[in-house]
N, C-alpha and C positions, 0 to 999 in steps of 0.2 A: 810711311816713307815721306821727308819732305826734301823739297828741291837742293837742301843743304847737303845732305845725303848724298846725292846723285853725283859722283866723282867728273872731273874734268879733265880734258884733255888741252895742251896747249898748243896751239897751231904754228908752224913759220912764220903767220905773219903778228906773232906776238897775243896776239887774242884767246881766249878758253872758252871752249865747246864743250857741254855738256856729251857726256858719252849716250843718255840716251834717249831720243828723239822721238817725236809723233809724226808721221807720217798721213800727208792729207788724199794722198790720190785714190779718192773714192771709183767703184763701178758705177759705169753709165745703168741710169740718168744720173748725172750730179743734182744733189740735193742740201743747196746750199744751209739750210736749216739744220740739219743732223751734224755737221762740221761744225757751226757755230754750236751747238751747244754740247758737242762732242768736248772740242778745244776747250770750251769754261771748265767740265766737269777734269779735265788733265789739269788743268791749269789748278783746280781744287787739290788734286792730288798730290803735284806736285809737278809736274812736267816744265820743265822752262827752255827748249830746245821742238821748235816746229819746222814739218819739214813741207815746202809748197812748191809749184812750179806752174809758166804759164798753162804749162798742157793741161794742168789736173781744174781748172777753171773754181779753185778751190783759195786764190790770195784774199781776196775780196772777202769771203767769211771767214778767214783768218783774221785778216786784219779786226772788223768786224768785233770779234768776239774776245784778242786782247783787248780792244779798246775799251770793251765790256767789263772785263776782268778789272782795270782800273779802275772803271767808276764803280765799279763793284766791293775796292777794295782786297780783292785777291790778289795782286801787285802792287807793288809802288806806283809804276812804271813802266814804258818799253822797255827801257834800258833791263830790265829784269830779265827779259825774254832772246832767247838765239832764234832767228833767225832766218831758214835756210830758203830763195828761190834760184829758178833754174831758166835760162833764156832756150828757149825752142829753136830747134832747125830753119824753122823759115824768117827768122831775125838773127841768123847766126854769119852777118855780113857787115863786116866794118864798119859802114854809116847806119845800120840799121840797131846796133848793140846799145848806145847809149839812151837812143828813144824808145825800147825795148826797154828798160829796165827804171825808167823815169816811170813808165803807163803798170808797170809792178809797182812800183813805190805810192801811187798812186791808189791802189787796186786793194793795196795793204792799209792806207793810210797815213804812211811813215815816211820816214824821211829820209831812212839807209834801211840795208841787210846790214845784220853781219856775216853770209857769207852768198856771192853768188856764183852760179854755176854754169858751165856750157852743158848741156843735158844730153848731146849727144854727139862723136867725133863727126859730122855730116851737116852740108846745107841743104833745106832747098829751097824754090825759088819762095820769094815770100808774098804772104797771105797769112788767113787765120791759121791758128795752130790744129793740127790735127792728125788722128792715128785710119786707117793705114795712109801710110803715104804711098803716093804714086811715083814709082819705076823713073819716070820721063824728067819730074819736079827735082829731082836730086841733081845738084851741078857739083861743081869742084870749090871745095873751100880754102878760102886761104883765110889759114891757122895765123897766119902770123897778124894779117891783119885785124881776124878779130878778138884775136887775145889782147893786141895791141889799143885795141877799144875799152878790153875791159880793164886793163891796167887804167887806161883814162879812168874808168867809172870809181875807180878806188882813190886815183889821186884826187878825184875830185867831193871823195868823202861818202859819195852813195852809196857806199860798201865798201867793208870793215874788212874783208878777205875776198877774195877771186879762189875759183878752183875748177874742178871737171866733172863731171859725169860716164863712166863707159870706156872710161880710156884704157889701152892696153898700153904696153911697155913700148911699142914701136910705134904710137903716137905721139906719146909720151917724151920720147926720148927725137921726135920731131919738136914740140914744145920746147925745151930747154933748150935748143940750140938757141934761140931768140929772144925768150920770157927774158925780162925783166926782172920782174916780178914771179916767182916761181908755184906754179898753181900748188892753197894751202891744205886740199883736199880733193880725193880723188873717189866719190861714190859709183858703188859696183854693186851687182849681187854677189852676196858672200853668204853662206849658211855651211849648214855640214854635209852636204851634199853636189856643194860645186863651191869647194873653198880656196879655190883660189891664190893660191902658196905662191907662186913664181912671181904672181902681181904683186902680194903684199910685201916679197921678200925688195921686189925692182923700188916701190912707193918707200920703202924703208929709207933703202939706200940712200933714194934722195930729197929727202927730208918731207914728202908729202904723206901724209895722214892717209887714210884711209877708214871710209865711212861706207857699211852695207845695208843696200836696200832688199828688200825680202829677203830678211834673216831667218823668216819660217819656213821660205819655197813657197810662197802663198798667190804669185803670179806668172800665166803664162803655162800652168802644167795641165798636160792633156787628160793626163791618165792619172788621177788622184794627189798628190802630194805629198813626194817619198819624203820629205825633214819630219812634217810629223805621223806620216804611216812608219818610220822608219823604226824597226825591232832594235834596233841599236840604242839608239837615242830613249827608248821607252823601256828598257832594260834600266839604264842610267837612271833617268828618271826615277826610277821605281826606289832601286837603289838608298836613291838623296830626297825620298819624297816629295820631290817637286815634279811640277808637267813637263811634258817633254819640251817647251817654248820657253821653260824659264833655262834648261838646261843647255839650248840651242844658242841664248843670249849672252850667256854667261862664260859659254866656250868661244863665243865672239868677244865675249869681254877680255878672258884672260890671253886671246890671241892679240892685242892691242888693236882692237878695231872697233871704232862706234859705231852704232845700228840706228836705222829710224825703223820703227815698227807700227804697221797702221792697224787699229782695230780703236775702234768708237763705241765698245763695251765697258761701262767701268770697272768689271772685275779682272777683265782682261788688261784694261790699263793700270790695273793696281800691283796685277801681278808680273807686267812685265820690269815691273820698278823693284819687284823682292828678287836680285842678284847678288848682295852684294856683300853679305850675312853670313855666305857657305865657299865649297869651292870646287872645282872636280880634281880627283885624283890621277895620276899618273896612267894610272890603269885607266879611267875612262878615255884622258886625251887618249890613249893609244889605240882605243877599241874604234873611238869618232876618225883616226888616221886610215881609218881599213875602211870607212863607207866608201861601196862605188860613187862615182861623179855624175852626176849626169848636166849637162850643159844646159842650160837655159833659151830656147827659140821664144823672145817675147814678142818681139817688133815684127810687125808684116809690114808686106808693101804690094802694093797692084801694078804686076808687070807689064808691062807696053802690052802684052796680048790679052788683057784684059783678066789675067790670073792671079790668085792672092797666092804669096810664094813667103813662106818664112825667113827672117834673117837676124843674124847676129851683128848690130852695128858696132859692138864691141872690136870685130874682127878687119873690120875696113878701116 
């Protein structure tokens, strides 16, 4: 597979995203090392679409290791490469968005995205970025104003596309009364087990993309991981010869939605790049229609009585 290969999607704001992505948000500890040499060895393969955020404390060996890739000769260039970070709840404040995404560019060693993100519909007060967040730290955001920042950070060339992170339809459809600029991408979890129909049919409508994150169910489940325990999905598989992660991707593919998928094996990154060769049948979509759903509790937060209490920031 090389990066030629890898079909693209075109955005609203006129630019093309690769449909499919690496994904850097490693398990604590972060181990900046393994990401650098993760990202070369994708980069070898053919990956030209990375996906970063401040949370994931993962820019800085991004950056790092494209600029590796260049001197390396495995690129031209950045210009070769997409792109993706995400600005954090606690810089998610009108005057705090442009200097928030300057100390990214920074981190990367670059000079733009092409595309950045709000990572989550929610502020809180600011500080470093961090998970769980605390009950008390969460204030009320106004959406208008720091969407109104990040239009700034586009007009001013730091990024090639704005877009979202988590958003539902009743966010969402807050955003557009005001956007300007109309966010180019809307990252969610999407797999076949919490797919998310009503969102992507709403994103459709109005011209925003949609891009999923753990496309394999691979964060956040308590009780093993129904995408790929899922008898369905490994029926398919079996089926079409392939594993049940290529069959997972590929029904993400043919549902028009791109994926970042994270895993720093290169067999696994090789194989998440063989979709595009095959197809699923009618019968399959219909059988992946019938898996139960089950929702995703990622995000905690430490409530005022000093209790970790799950939530869905998607839903606020």
């Amino acid at each position: 597979m090389t990066s030629s290969k890898i079909p693209m999607v075109k955005l609203n704001s006129g630019h093309g995203m690769p449909v499919v992505g690496m994904g850097t948000a490693a398990p604590f500890p972060f181990m900046p090392e393994n990401t650098k040499s993760a990202v070369i060895e994708a980069i070898k393969i053919g990956y030209r679409h990375f996906d970063t955020a401040t949370l994931y404390q993962s820019e800085s060996s991004l950056g790092e290791a494209i600029a590796e890739a260049v001197r390396l000769g495995l690129i031209g260039t950045r210009e070769e490469v997409f792109v993706t970070s995400k600005i954090w709840c606690t810089d998610c404040h009108p005057d705090l968005v442009l200097p928030a995404l300057q100390a990214t560019l920074r981190n990367l060693q670059m000079d733009y995205l092409d595309l950045y993100l709000i990572h989550e519909p929610i502020s809180v007060i600011p500080g470093p970025p961090s998970l769980p967040i605390k009950e008390e730290d969460i204030v009320s955001m106004d959406l208008k104003g720091v969407w109104e920042a990040m239009e700034d950070c586009r007009r001013r060339g730091l990024t090639k596309a704005i877009g979202v992170s988590n958003f539902q339809p009743k966010k969402l459809e807050e955003l557009l009364l005001f956007a300007k600029v109309p966010p180019a991408v809307n990252q969610v979890e999407i797999n076949p087990v919490w797919q998310q129909q009503q969102l992507r049919e709403f994103c459709k409508g109005k011209g925003i993309h949609v891009t999923a994150f753990s496309p394999l169910g691979g964060q956040g489940r308590e009780n093993g991981n129904p995408v790929m325990d899922s008898k369905v999905l490994k029926d398919i598989a079996n089926s079409h010869e392939k594993t049940i992660a290529q069959v997972s991707l590929r029904w993400l593919y043919e549902q028009g939605v791109s994926f970042v998928v994270k895993s720093f094996k290169k067999e696994r990154l090789m194989q998440n790049l063989e979709l595009f060769d095959w197809e699923l049948t009618e019968e399959d979509h219909l059988k992946i229609s019938t898996i139960p759903q089950e929702k995703r509790l990622w995000d905690v937060i430490i409530t005022k009585e000093g209790t970790v209490k799950s939530i869905c920031f998607q839903d606020m």
